[in-house]
Backbone bond lengths (Angstrom), bond angles and torsions (degrees), N, CA, C in turn:
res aa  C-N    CA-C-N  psi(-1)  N-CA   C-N-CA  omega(-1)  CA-C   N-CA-C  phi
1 X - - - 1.472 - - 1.527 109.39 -
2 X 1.525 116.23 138.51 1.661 117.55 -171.89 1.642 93.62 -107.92
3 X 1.279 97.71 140.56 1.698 117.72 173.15 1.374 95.47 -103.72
4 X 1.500 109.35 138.25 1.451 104.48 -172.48 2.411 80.34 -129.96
5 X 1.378 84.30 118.13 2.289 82.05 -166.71 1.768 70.80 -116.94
6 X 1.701 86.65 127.79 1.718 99.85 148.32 1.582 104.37 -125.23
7 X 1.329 109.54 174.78 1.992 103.13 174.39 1.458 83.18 -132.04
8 X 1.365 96.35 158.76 1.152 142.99 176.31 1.491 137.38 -102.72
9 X 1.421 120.60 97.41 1.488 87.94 176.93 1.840 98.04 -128.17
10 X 1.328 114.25 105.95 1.413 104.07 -161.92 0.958 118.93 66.36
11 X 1.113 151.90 26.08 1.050 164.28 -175.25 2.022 129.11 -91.14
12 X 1.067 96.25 0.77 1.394 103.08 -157.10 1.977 109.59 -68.62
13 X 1.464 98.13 -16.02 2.125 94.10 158.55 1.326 119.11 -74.55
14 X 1.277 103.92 -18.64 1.485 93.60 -174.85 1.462 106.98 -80.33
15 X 1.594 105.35 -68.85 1.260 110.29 160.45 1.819 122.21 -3.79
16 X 1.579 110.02 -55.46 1.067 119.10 -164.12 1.772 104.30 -77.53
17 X 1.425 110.05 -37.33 1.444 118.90 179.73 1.805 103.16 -81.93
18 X 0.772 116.54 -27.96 1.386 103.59 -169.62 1.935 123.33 -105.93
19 X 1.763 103.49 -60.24 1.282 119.04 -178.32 2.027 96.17 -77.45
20 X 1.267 118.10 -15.33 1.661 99.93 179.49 1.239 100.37 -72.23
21 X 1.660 140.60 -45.54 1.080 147.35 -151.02 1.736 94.03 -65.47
22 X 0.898 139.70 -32.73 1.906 158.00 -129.79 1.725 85.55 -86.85
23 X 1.289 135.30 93.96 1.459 137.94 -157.24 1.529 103.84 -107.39
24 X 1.751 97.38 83.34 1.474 111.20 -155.80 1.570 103.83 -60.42
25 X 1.325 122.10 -53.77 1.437 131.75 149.25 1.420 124.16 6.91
26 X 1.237 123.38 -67.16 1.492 136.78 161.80 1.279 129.07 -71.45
27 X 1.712 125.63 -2.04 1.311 136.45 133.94 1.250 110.26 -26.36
28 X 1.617 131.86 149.75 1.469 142.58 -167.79 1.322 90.10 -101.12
29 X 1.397 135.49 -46.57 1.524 140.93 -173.63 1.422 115.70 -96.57
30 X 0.830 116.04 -179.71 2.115 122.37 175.79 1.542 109.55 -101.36
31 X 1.081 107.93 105.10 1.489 143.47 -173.30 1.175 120.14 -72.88
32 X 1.552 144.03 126.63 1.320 123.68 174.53 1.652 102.70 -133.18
33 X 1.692 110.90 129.47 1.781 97.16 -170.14 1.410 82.18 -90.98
34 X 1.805 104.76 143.46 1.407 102.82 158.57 1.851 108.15 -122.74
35 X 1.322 115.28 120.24 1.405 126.36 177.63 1.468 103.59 -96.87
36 X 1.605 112.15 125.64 0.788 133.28 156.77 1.842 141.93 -103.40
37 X 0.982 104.91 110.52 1.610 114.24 -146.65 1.397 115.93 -98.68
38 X 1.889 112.57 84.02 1.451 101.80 178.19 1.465 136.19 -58.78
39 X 1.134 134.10 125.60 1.566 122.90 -171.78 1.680 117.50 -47.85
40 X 1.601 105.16 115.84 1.771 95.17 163.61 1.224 97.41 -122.75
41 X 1.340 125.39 -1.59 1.653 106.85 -177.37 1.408 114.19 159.66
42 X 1.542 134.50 151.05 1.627 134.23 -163.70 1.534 94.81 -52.45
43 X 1.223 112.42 -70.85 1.551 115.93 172.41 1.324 143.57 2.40
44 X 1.864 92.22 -85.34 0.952 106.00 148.21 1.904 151.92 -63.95
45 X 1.577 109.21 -13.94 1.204 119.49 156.18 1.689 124.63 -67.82
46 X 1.669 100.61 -40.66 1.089 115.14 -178.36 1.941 103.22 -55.37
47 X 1.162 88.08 -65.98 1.981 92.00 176.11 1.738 103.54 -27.22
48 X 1.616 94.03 -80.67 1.711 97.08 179.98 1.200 136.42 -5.98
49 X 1.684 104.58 -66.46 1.368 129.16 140.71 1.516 142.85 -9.20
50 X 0.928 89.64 -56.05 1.721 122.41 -176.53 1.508 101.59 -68.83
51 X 1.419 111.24 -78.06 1.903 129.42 172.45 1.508 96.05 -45.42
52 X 1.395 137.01 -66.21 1.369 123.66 -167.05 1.103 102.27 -56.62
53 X 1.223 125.43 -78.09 1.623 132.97 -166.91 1.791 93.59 -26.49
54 X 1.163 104.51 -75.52 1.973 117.63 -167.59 1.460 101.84 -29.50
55 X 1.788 116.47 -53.93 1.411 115.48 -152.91 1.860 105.71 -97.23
56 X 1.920 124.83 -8.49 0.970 125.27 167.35 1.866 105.39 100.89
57 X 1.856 114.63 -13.83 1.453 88.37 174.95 1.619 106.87 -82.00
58 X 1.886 76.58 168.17 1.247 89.30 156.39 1.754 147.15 -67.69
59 X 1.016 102.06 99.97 1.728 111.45 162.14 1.320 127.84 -55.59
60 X 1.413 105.30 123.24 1.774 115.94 -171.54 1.962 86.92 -129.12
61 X 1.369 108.02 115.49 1.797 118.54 173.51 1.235 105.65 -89.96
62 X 0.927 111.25 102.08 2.062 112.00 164.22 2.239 97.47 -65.14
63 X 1.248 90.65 161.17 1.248 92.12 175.18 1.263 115.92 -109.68
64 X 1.118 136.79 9.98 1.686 174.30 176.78 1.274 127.04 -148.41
65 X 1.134 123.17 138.23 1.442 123.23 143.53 1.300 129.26 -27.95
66 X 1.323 119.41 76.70 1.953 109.32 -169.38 1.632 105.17 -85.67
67 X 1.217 134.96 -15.09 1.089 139.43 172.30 1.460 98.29 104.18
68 X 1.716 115.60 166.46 1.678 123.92 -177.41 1.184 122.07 -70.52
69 X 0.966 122.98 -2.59 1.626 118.50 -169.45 1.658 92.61 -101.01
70 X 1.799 115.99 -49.69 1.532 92.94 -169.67 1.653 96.90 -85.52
71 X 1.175 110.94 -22.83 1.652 94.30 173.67 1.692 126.97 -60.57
72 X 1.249 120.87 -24.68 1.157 121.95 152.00 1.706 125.49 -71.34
73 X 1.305 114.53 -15.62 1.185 112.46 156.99 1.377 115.09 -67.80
74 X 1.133 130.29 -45.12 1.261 120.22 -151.05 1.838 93.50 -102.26
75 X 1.556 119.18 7.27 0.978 97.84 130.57 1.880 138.19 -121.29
76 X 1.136 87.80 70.33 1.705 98.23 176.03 1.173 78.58 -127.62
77 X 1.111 117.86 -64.14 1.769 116.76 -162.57 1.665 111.55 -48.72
78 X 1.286 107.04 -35.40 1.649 107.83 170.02 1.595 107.67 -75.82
79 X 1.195 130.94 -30.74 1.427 147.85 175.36 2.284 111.30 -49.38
80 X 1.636 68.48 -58.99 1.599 84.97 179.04 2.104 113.78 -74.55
81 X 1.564 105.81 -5.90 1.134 97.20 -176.93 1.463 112.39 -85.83
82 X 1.600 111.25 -34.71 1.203 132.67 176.72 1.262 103.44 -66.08
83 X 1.062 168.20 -7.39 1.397 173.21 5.73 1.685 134.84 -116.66
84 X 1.375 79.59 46.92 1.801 101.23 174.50 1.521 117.78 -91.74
85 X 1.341 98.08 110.43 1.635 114.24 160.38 1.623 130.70 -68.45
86 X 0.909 118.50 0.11 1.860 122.12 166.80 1.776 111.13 -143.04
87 X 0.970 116.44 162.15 1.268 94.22 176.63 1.936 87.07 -156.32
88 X 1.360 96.45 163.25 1.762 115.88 173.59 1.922 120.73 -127.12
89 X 1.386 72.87 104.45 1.781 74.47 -171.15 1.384 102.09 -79.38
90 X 1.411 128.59 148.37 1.315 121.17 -161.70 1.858 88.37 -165.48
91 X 1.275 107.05 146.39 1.661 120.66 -169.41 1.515 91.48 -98.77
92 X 1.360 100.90 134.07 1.794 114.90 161.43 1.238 119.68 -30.67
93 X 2.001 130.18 -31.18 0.913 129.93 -131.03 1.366 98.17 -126.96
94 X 1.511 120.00 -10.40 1.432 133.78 141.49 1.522 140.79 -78.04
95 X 1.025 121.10 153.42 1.334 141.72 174.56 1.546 138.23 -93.90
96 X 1.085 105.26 110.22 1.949 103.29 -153.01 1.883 95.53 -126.47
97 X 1.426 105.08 135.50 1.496 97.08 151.14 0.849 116.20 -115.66
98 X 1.667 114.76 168.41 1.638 140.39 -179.90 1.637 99.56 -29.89
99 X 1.099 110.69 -55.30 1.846 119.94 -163.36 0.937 105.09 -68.39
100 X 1.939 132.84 -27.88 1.227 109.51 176.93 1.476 110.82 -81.94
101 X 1.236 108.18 -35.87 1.441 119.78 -173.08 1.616 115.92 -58.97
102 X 1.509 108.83 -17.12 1.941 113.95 151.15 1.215 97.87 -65.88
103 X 1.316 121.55 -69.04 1.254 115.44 -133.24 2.009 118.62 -81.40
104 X 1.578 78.25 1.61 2.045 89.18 167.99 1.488 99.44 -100.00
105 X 1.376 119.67 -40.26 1.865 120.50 176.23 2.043 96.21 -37.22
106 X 1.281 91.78 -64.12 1.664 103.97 -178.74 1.198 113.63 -54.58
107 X 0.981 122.95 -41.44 2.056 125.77 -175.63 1.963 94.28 -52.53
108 X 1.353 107.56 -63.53 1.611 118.69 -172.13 0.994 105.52 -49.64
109 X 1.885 111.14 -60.06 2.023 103.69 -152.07 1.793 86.45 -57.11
110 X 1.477 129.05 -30.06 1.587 106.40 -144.64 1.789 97.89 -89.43
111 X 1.189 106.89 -27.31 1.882 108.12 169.33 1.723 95.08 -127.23
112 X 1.492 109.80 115.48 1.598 112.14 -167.91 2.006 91.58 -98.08
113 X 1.336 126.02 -9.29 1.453 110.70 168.12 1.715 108.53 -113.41
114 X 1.466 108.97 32.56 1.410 100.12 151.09 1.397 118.50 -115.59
115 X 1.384 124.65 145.58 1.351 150.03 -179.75 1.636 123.77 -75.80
116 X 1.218 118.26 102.73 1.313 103.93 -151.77 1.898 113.23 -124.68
117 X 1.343 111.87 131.28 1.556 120.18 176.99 1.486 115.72 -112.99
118 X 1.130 122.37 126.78 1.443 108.62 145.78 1.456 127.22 -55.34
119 X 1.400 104.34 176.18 1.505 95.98 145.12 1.489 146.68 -85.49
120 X 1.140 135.08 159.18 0.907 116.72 -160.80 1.403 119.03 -145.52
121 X 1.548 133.71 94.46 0.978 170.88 152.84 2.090 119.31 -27.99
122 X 1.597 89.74 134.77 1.452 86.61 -178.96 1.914 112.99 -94.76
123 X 0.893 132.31 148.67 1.544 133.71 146.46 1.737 109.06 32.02
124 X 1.248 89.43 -66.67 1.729 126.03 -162.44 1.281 103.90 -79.48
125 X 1.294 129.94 -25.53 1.342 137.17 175.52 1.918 112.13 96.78
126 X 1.533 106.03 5.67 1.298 116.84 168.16 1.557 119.37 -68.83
127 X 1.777 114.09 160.96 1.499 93.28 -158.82 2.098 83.31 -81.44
128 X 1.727 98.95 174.43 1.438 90.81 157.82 1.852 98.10 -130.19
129 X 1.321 104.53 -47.69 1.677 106.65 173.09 1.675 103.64 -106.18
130 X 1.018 110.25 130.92 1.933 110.97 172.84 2.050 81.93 -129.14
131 X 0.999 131.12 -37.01 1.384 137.61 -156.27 1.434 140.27 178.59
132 X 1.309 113.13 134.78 1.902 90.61 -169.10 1.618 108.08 -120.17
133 X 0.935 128.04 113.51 1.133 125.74 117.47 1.593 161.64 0.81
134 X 1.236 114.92 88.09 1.744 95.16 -160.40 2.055 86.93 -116.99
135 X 1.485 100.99 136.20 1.577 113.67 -161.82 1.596 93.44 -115.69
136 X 1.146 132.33 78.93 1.163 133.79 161.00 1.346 116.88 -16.13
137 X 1.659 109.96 -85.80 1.481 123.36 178.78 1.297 105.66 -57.26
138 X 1.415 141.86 3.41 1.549 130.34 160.25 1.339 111.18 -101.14
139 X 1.730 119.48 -9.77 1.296 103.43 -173.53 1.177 139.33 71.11
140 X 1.792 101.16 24.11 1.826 110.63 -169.41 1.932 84.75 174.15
141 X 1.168 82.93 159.36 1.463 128.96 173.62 1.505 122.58 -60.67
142 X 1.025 137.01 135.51 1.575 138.35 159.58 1.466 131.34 -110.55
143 X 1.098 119.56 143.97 1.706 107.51 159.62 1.625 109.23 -99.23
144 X 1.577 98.92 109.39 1.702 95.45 172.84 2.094 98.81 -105.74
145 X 1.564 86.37 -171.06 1.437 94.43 163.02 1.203 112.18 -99.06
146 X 1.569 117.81 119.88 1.507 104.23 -178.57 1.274 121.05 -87.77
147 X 1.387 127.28 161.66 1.686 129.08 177.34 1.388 99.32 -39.01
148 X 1.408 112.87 178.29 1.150 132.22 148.33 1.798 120.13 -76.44
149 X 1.063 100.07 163.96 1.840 97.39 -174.40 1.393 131.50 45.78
150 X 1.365 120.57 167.77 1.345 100.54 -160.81 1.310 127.38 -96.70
151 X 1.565 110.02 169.09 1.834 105.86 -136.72 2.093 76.46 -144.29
152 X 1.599 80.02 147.54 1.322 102.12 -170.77 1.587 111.76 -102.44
153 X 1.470 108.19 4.09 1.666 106.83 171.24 1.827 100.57 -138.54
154 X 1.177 107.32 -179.38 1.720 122.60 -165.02 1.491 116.25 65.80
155 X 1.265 122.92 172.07 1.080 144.57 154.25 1.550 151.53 -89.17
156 X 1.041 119.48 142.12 1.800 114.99 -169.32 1.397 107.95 -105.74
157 X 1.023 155.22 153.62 1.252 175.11 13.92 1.411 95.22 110.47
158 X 1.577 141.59 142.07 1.333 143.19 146.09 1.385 97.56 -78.78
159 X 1.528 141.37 -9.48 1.314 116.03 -169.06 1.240 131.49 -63.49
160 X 1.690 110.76 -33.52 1.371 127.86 172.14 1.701 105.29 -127.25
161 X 0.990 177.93 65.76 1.754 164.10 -9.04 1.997 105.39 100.91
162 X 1.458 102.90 113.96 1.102 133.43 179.93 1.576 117.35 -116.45
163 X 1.483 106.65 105.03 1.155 94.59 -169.57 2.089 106.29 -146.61
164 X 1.498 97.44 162.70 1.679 83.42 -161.96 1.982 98.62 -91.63
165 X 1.326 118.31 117.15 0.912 144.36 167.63 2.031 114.47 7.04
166 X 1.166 102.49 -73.73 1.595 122.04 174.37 1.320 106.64 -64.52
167 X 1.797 119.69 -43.07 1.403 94.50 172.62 1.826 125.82 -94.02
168 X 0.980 112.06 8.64 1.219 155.89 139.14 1.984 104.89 -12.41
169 X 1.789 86.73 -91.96 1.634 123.86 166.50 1.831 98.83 -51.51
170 X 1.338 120.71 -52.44 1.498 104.92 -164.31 1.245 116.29 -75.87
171 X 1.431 135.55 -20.85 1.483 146.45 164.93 1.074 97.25 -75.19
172 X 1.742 156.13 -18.33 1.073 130.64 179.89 1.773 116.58 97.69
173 X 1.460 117.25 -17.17 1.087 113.99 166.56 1.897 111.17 86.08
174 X 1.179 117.92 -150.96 1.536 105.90 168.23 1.761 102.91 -109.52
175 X 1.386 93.51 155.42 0.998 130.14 -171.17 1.679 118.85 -75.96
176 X 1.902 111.19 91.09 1.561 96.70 -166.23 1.574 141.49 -65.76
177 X 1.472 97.31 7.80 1.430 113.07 -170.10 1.643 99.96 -87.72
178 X 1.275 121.23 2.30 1.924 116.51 155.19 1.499 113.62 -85.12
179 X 1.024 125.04 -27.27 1.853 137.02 -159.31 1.390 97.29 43.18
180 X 1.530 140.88 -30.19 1.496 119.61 -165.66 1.677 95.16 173.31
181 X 1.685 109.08 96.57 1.267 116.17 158.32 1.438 96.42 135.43
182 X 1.034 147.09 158.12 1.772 167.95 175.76 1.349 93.34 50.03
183 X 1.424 134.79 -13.26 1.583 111.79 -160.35 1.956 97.31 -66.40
184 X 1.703 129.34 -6.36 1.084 102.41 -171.19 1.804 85.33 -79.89
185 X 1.594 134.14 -46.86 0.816 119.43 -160.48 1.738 116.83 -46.00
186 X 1.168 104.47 -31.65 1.634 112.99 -165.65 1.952 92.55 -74.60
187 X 1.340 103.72 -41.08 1.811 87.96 -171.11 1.076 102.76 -60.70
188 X 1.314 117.75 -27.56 2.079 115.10 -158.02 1.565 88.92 -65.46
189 X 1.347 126.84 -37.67 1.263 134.52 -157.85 1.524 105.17 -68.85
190 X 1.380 109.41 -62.60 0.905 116.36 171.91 1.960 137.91 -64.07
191 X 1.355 102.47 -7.86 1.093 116.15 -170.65 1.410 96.02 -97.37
192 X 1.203 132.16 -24.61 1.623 155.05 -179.05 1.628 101.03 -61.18
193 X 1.089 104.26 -64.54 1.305 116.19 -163.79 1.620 122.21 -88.72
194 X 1.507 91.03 -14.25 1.697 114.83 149.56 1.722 120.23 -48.60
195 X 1.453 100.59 -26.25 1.834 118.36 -170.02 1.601 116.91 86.66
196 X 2.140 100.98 23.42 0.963 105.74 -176.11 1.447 122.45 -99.21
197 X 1.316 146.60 -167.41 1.652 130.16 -175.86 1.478 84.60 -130.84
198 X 1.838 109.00 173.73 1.357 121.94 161.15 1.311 105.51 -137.00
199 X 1.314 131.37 166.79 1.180 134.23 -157.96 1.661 108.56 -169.25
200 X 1.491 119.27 115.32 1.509 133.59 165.19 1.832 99.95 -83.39
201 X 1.574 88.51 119.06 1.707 108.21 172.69 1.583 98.87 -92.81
202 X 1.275 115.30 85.44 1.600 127.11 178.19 1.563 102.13 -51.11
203 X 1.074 115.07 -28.52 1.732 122.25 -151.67 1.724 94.25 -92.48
204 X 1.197 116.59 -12.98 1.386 121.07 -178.00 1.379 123.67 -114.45
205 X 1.302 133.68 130.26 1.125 106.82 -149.21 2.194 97.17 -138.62
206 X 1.351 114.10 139.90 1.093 106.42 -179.50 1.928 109.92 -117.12
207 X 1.244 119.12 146.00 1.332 112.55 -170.78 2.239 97.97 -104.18
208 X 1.376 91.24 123.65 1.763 89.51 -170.27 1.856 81.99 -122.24
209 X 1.386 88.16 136.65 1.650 112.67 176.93 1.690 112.26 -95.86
210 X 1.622 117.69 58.16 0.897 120.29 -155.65 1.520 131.78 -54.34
211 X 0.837 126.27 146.77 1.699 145.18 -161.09 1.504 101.25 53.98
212 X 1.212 107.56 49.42 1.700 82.88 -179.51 1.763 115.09 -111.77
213 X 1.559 89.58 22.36 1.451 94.81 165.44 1.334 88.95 -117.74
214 X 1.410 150.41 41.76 1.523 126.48 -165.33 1.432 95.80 178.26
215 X 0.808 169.47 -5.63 1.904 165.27 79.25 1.278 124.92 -9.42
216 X 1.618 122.03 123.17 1.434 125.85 177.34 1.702 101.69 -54.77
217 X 0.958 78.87 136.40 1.813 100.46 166.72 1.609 104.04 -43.84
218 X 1.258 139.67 119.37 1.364 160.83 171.11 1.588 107.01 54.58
219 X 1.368 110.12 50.41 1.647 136.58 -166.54 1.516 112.52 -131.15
220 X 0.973 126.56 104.18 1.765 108.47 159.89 1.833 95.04 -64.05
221 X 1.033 130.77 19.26 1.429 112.95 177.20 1.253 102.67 -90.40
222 X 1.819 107.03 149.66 1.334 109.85 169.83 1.599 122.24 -92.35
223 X 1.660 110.51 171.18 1.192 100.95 168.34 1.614 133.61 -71.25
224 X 1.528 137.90 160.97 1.274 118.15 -178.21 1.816 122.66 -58.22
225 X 1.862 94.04 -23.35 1.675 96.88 169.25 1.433 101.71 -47.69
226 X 1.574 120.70 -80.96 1.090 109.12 -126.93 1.592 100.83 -94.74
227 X 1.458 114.47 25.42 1.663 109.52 148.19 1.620 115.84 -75.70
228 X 1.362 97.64 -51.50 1.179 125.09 -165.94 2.295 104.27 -57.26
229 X 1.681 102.50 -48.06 1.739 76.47 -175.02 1.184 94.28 -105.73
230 X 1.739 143.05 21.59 1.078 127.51 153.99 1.211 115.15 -79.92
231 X 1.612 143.30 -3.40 1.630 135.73 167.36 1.296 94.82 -90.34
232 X 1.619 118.93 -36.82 1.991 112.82 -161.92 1.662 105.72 -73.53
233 X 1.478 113.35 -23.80 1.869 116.46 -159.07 1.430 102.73 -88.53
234 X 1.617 113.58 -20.77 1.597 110.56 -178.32 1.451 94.69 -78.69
235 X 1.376 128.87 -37.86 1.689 98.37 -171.59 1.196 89.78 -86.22
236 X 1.138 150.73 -61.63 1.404 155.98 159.88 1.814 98.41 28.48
237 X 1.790 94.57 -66.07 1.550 120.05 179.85 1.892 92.78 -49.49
238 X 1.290 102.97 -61.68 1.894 102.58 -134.37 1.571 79.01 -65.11
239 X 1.594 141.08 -35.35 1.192 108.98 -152.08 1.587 105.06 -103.68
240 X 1.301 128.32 15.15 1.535 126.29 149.04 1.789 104.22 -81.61
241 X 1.321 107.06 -46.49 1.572 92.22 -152.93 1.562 123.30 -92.53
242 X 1.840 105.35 -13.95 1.127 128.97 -159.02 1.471 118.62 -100.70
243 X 1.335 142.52 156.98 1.462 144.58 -174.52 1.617 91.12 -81.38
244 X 1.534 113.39 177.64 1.413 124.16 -165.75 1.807 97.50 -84.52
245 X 1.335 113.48 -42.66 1.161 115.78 169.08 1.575 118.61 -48.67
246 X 1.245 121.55 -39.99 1.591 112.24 -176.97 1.639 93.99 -88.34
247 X 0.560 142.37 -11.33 1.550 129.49 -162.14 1.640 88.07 -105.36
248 X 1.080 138.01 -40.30 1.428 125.42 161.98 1.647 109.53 -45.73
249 X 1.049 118.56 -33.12 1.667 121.36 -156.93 1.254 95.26 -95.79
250 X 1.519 123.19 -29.80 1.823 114.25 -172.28 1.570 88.47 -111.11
251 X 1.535 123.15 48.47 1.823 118.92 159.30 1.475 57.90 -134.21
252 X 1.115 163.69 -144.42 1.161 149.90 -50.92 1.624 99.90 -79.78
253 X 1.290 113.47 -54.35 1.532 119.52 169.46 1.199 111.48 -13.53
254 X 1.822 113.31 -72.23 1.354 137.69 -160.11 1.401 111.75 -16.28
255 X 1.400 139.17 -68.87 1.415 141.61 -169.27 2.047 111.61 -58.44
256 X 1.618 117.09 -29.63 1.108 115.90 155.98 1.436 151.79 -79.08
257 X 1.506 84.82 -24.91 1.707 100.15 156.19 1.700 129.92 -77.59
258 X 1.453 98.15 -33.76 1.590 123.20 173.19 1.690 108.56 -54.32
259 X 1.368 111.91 -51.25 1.427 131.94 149.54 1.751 122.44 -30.23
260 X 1.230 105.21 -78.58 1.636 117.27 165.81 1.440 107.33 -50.89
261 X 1.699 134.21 -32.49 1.118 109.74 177.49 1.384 121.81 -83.74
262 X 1.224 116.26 -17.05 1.169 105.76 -175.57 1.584 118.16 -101.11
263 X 1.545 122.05 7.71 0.906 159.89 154.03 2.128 102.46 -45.95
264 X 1.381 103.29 -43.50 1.368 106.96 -162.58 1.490 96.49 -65.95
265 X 1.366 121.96 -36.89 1.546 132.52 -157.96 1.668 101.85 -79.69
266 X 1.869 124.33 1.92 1.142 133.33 -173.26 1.531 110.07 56.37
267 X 1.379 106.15 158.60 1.183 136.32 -173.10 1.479 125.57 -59.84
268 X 1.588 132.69 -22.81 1.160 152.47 171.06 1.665 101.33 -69.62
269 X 1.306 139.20 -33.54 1.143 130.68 173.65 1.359 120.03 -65.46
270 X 1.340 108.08 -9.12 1.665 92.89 175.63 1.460 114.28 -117.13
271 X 1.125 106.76 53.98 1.528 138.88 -177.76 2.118 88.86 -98.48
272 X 1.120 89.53 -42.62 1.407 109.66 -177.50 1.336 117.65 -128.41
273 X 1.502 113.64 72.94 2.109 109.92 -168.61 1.233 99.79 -98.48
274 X 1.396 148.52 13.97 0.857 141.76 167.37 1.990 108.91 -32.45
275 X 1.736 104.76 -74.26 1.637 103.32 -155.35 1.864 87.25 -89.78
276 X 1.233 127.38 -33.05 1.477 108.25 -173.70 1.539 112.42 -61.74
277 X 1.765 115.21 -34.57 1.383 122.76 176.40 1.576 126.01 -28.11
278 X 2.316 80.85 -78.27 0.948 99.64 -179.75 1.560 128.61 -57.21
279 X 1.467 104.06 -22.77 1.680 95.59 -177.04 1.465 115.77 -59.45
280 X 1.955 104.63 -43.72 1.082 103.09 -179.19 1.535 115.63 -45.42
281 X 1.322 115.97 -69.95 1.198 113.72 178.09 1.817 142.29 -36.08
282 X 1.511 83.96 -35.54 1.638 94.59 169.72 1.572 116.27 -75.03
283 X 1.702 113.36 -31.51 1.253 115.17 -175.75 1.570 91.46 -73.38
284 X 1.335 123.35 -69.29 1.857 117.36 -174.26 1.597 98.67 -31.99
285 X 1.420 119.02 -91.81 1.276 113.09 -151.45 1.929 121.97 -41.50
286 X 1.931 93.90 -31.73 2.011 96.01 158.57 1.896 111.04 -36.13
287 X 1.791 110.31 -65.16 1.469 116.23 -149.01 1.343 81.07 -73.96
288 X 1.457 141.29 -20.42 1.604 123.85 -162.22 2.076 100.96 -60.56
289 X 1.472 78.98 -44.26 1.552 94.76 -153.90 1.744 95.32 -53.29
290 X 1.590 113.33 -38.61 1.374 123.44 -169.38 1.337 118.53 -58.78
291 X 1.654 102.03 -31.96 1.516 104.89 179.88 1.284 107.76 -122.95
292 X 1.686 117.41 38.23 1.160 105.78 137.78 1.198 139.19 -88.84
293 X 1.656 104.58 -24.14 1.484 140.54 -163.06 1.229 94.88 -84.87
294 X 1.414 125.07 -31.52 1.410 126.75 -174.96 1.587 96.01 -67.54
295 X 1.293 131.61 -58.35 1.576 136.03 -152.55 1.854 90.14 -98.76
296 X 0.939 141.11 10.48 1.372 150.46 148.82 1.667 106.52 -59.35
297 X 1.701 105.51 -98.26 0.973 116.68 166.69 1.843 133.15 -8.24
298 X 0.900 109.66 -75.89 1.758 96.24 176.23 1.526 110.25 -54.87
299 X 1.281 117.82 -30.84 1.501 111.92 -173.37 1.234 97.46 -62.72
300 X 1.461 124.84 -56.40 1.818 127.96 -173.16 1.213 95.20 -63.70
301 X 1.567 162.59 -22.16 1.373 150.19 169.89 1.664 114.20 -90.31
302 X 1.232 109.66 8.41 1.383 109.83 -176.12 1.576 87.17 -105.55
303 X 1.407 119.99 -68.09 1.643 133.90 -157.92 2.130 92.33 -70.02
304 X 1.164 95.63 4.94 1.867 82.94 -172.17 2.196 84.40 -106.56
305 X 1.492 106.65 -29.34 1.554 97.15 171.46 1.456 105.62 -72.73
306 X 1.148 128.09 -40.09 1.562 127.32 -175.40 1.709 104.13 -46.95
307 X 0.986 120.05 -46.76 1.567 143.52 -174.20 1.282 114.49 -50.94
308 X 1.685 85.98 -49.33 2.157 101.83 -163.56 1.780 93.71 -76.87
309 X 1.549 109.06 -37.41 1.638 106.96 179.73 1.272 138.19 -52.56
C-alpha cells in the first residue's frame, strides 16, 4: 500500500489545484493520501477540512506549526499506521500523476534502501531539481544533473521523495531541529551513511510551482521564514554533519551566502530591508550559534579526557 503525505500549512488552494487532480483510483496499488495540516489559523484549518473531507484523505491536525520535516514525519508514521509500506512525500505546491506515483511505489518495493526523486520541473517546463550536489569547499549546495542510478553521495529534493516505509523509520526520518529547509539535505546525508543510495528518476518527471508556498503574492520576494532558516539550516547542516575544519570554512562563508540568499527575493526589496534583512540576520546569527557549539564541544571532551588522565 502507497502513502502519498503532503503538509499543509494554509494551504488548502493548492491542495485543491494540485493534490485533488492526483487520480488515486488509477494507482496500480491501494493508495492512502495522508494530509497533514500545520496550524496557521481557524480559517485556514477550517478550509483544510473542507478539501479533505470533499476528496476522502486522511487528515492529521498538528496543533501548531511543527514545521515540514516533523510534519512529514508524522505523516509516514500515520501512513505506516494505516498500513502502507512506501510512501511519496510530495509538496502542495506540486503536481504529480497517478503514473508517476506507480512508478516511484515501484522504484522502492524493487530497492527498499534507495531514496528516490524524480525530476522536477518549473511551470515553464525549466529544470528546477534534476540533482543535488553538496560542495563542501564552497560551503553550499548545488543543483547538478545527477548520473543515472543510484549514487552514494549528493542530495534529493524533499519536494517530491519516495521512500520505502521501514527504511524510512530506520534512518530516523528528517531531522526536527530544521522546521523548514536543508532537513532533505541532512536526510540524503544521513540516509547515505545509513549504507543507503539515492537516485534521480530522469524519466519521471514532477511539475513544482515554485515558492508558491513561500513568495509574496506578485513578488519574486521571499518570505521572512525562508530567509531566515535558509542562512540558520546550512550551518545548522555543517555543524551536525561536518568535521571542525569545514564548519570553520562554511562560518566564514556565512556573510556571502547570506548575501546570495537574499539576493533570490531580487533587488527591489531592499527599497524596504527592514523584515528580509533582518531575517537574514536572525537566521545567520541562529546557525552561528550552531556551529559554534559544534567546534566548542570536542575541545570540552578532549580537555575533560586530559583531566580524567
Amino acid at each position: 500500500m502507497l502513502g502519498i503525505v503532503v503538509v499543509s500549512y494554509g494551504s488548502a488552494s493548492l491542495l485543491r489545484a494540485n493534490l485533488a487532480d492526483v487520480d488515486v483510483a488509477a494507482l496500480r496499488r491501494p493508495a492512502a493520501v495522508v494530509v497533514v495540516d500545520n496550524f496557521k489559523g481557524p480559517r485556514e484549518r477550517s478550509d483544510v477540512r473542507a478539501v479533505a473531507a470533499e476528496h476522502g484523505w486522511e487528515l492529521v491536525e498538528n496543533p501548531t506549526n511543527a514545521g515540514f520535516g516533523a510534519a512529514v514525519d508524522t505523516g509516514v508514521a500515520r501512513a505506516a499506521a494505516l498500513g502502507c509500506t512506501s510512501v511519496v512525500v510530495v509538496n502542495p505546491d506540486a503536481r504529480v500523476t497517478a503514473a508517476v506515483l506507480d512508478a516511484l511505489a515501484d522504484a522502492v518495493a524493487t530497492s527498499p534502501g534507495t531514496l528516490v526523486s524524480p525530476r522536477v520541473l518549473r511551470p515553464d517546463g525549466r529544470p528546477w531539481f534534476t540533482g543535488g550536489a553538496l560542495d563542501v569547499a564552497g560551503a553550499r549546495t548545488r543543483n547538478v544533473e545527477a548520473p543515472a542510478g543510484p549514487q552514494t553521495t549528493g542530495w534529493l529534493s524533499g519536494a517530491c521523495l519516495a521512500a520505502d516505509v521501514d527504511e524510512w523509520t530506520r534512518v530516523g526520518g528528517f531531522d526536527d531541529d530544521y522546521f523548514l529547509y536543508w532537513e532533505d539535505v541532512d536526510l540524503s546525508a544521513r540516509w547515505t551513511a545509513a549504507g543507503g543510495t539515492l537516485e534521480v528518476r530522469h524519466d519521471l518527471v514532477v511539475v513544482h510551482d515554485v515558492g508558491g508556498t513561500q513568495e509574496t503574492a506578485g513578488s519574486r520576494a521571499k518570505s521572512p521564514t525562508y530567509y531566515r532558516y535558509n542562512c540558520r539550516n546550512r550551518l545548522v547542516f555543517a555543524a551536525k554533519n561536518l568535521p571542525p575544519a569545514d564548519v570553520r570554512r562554511w562560518l566564514w562563508r556565512s556573510p556571502a551566502y547570506a548575501w546570495q540568499v537574499l539576493l533570490r527575493g531580487g533587488r527591489r526589496q531592499l527599497m524596504r530591508p527592514v523584515r528580509p534583512v533582518g531575517a537574514v540576520v536572525r537566521g545567520s546569527a541562529e546557525g552561528v550559534g550552531w556551529a559554534v557549539r559544534a567546534l566548542v564541544r570536542p575541545v570540552a571532551r578532549a580537555r575533560r579526557t586530559e583531566v580524567a588522565a
